[in-house]
N, C-alpha and C positions, 0 to 999 in steps of 0.2 A: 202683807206687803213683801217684795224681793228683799231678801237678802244684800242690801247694797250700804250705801252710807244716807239713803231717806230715811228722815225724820217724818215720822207723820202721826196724828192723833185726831181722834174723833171724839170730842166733846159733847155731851148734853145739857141743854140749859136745862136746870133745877135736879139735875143728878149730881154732874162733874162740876158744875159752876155754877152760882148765881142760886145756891141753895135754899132753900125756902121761899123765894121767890115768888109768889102763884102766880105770875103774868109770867115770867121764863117755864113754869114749870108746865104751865098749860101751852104755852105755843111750842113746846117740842121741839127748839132748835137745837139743829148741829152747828158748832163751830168747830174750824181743822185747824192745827198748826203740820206747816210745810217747811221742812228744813232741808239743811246738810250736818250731818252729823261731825264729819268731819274740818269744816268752817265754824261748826256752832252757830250760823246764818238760820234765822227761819223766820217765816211770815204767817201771821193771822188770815183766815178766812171767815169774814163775816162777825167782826167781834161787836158781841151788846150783854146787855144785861146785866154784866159785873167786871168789869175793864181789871181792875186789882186780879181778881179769880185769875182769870187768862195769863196776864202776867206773869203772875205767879206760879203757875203751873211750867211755863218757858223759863225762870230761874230756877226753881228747882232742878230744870233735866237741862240743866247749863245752856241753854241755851239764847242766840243775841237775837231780837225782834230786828227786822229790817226792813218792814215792809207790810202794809196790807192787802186783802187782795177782797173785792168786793164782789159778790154775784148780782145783787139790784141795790135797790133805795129803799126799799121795806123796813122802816123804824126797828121790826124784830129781828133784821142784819146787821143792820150800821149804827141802829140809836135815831131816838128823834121821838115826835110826838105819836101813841098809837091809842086812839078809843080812850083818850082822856088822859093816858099817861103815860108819862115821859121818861121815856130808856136810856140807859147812858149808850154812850157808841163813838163811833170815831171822836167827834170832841172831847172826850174825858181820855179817851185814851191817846190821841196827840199833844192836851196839856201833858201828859205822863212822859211821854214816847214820840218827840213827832219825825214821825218816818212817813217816807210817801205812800199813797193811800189810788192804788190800780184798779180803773173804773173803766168799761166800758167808753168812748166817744159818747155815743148817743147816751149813756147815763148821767155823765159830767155832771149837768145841771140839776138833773135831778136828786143827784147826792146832793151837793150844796146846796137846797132848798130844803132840804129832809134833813141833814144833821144840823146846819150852819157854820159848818167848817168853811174855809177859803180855798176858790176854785186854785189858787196859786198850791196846797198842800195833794191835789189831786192832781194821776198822771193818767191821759186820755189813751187809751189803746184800741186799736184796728183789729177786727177778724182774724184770728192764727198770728198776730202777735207771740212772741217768746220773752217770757223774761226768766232770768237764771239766779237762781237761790243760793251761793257758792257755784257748787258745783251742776245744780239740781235742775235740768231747763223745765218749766211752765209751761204748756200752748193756750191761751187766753182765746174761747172760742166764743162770738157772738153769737145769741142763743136770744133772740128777741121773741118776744109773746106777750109772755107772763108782765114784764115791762118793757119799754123801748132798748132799754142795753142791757136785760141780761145778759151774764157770763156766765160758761161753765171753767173750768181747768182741769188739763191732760196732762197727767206726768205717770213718768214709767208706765204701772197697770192698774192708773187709778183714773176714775173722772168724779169729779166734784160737782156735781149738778147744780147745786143750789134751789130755786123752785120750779128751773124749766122743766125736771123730770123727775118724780118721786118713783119706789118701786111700785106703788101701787100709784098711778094717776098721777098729775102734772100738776103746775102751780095753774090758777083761776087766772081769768081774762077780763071778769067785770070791773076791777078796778081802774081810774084813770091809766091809760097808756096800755095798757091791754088792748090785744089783737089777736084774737083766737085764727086764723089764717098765718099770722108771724108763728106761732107756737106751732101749728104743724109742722112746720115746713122745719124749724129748728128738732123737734124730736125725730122726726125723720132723717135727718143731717145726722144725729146722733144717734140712730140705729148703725148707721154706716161705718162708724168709726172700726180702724182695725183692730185685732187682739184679743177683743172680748175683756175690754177693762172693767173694774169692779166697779158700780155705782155706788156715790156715795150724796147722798141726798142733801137737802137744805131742813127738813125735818123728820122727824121718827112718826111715820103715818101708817108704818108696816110691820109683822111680824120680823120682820130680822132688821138689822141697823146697816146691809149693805147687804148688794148681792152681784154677781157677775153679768153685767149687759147682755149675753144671751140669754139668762133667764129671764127680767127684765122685759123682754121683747115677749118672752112666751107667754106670759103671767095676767104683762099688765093690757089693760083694758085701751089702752091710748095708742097701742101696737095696732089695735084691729079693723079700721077704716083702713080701708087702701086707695083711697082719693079723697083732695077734700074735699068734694062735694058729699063723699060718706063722711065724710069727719064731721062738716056742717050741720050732715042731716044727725048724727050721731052725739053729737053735743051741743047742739040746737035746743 
């Protein structure tokens, strides 16, 4: 990352946190904390699986929680019920912490049916949205597909994709709310973006744990339909 006053970390469930874990440790999630160094301000990206862990890692580098920041409603993001069992996630960590918890509009509902937190702790945000971390601004981009409100986040020369875009392949469309037509059109959006920010995924599915958006484009297999009626015919 730049040399500035961002705070930033890339967490692995069942590496960095949530240690022995085998549901964390098989789903391969990333969770980020996004700060300012000099505010001591910083926010969670997609906390589960050991709310304490997370925490904890933000006192130790002095750092104040202020905020969550969600990419879907996937039990393995935010907590909630998955394949029998139950993740801890924004609920345990608003008993802990309760800071507001930044969700897509179109996701609103479906967080609060997935964690069972109260729509009142959830703040609804629009396409290209900013919100600023201390010093630090956010662009909260809707990135629908994968679910109705996925998010990714833009700051300095990072994107935080979550599962709309992995380096190797994309998050899946067959589950409720999935729309394989929304997710083209969202990874193609984010081909575009300026700068050539570093991709930083929602899980470890690839030989490296990020990589720069031009490579990315080169590599991955979701780059190579150039219409979606090839995309169709291509993941059909």
């Amino acid at each position: 990352m730049p040399d500035t006053n961002l705070y930033f970390r890339q967490l692995l469930s069942g590496r960095d946190f949530a240690v022995g874990d085998p549901v964390a440790t098989q789903m391969r999630n990333f969770t980020y904390l996004i700060g300012d160094r000099e505010t001591r301000e910083a926010v969670v990206v997609d906390p589960a699986y050991a709310i304490d862990d997370l925490l904890n890692v933000l006192a130790a580098d002095d750092m104040r929680l202020v905020g969550v920041l969600a990419t879907h409603h996937h039990p393995d993001h935010v907590g909630g019920d998955l394949l029998g069992f139950s993740l801890p996630g924004l609920a345990e960590l608003l008993a802990r912490d309760p800071v507001p918890v930044h969700v897509a509009a179109a996701e609103l509902e479906w967080v609060r049916r997935t964690t069972g937190v109260s729509a009142t702790d959830l703040v609804a945000h629009e396409h290209d949205d900013r919100l600023d971390v201390g010093d630090i601004p956010i662009r909260l981009l809707h990135t629908p597909g994968h679910t109705p409100g996925s998010q990714c986040f833009l700051l300095e020369n990072a994107l935080v994709a979550g599962d709309t875009l992995f380096l190797d392949g994309c998050g899946r469309t067959d589950l409720p709310g999935g729309d394989a037509d929304a997710l083209y059109r969202s990874v193609r959006a984010l081909a575009t973006l300026p700068g050539d920010p570093v991709v930083y995924p929602g899980h470890w599915y690839s030989t490296e744990p990020s990589a720069a958006l031009s490579t990315v484009r080169r590599g991955n297999v979701v780059f190579r339909p150039r219409s979606l009626e090839e995309w169709r015919a291509f993941f059909g």
